[in-house]
C-alpha positions in Angstrom: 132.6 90.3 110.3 129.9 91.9 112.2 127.0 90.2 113.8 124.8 92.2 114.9 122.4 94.4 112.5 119.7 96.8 112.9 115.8 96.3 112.0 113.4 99.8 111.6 109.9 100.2 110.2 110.0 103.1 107.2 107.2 104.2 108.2 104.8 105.4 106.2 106.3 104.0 103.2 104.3 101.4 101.0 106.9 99.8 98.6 110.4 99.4 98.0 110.1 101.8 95.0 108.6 104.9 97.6 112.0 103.9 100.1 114.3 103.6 98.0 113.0 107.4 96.7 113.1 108.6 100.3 116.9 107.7 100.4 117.7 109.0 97.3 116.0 112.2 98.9 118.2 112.2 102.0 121.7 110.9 100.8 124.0 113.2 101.2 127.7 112.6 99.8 126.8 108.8 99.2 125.4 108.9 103.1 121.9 109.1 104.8 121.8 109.7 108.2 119.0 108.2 110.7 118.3 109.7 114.0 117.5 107.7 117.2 116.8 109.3 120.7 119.3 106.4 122.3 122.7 105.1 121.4 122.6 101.6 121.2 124.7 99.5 123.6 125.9 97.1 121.1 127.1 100.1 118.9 130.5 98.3 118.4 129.1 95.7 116.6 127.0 97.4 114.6 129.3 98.9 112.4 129.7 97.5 108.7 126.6 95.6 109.9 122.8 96.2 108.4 119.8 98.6 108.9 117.1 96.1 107.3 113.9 98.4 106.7 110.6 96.7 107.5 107.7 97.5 104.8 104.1 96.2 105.2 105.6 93.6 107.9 108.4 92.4 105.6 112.0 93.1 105.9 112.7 94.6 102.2 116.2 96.3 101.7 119.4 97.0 103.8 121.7 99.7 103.8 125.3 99.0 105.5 125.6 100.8 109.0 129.3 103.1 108.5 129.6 104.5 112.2 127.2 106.2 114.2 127.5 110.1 115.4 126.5 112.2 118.6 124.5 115.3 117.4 124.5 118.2 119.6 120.7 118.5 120.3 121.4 115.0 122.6 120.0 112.5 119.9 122.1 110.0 117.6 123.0 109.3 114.1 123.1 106.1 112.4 124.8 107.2 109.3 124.5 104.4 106.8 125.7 104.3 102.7 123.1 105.9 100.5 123.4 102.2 98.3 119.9 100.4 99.1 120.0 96.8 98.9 116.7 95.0 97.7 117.0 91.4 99.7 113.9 88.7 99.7 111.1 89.6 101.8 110.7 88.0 105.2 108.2 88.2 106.8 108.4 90.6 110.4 106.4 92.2 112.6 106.4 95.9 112.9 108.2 97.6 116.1 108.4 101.1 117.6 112.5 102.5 117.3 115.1 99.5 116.4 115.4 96.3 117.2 118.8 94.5 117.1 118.7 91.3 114.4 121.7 88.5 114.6 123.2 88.0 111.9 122.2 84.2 112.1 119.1 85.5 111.5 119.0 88.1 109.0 118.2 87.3 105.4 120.0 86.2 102.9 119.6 87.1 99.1 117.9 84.0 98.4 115.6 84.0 101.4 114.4 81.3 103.7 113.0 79.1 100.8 109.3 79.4 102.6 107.8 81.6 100.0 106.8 83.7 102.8 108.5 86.5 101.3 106.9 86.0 97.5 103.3 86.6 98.8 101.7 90.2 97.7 101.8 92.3 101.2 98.2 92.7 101.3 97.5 89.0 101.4 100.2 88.5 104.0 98.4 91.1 105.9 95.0 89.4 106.0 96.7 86.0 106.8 98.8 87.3 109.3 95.6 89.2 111.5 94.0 85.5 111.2 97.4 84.2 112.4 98.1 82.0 110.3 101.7 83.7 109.2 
């Protein structure tokens, strides 16, 4: 089992309803494909690990990472499964590029039983400028 997953901001997207249309958009025989300027050094473990998208400072859905492709303009393909998995919201600051996410620490389906995850995104944006979250 892998333990190492993948955590990027969709940017630009405001709910899990508006991702999971921009997937749908970019699937291509049950794949999307996500470009990155850099290949990451734990690519190994990455595959039939996670991509966890970040919305509004929450980690929302997954998509499983299948293998990861040099393009010929230099850059990198993460080519994930079309198949969007909602999991409960945790909380996470937003990030330029990827960030790598043990899988000790990625959610769960249930969540981390804080409630973190439950709150509406805008309240968990004011509470998390007054740091409180």
């Amino acid at each position: 089992m892998p333990n190492v997953h993948l955590t990027k901001v969709a940017f630009a997207c405001r709910d899990l309803a508006m991702l999971q249309s921009r997937i749908a958009g970019r699937a291509v025989s049950g794949e999307v494909r996500v470009v990155t300027r850099m290949r990451p050094k734990r690519s190994a473990e990455l595959i039939g690990g996670s991509l966890h998208w970040i919305v509004k400072h929450r980690l929302i859905a997954r998509q499983e990472i299948l293998r990861l492709e040099d393009r010929a303009d230099g850059r990198i393909d993460i080519v994930c499964s079309a198949d969007l998995v909602a999991i409960s919201p945790v909380p996470r600051r937003a990030h330029q590029g990827w960030r790598y996410l043990e899988d000790a620490d990625a959610p769960t389906a249930d969540g981390d039983g804080s409630g973190m995850g439950a709150l509406p995104p805008q309240l968990y944006g004011r509470l998390a400028a007054l740091a409180l979250v």
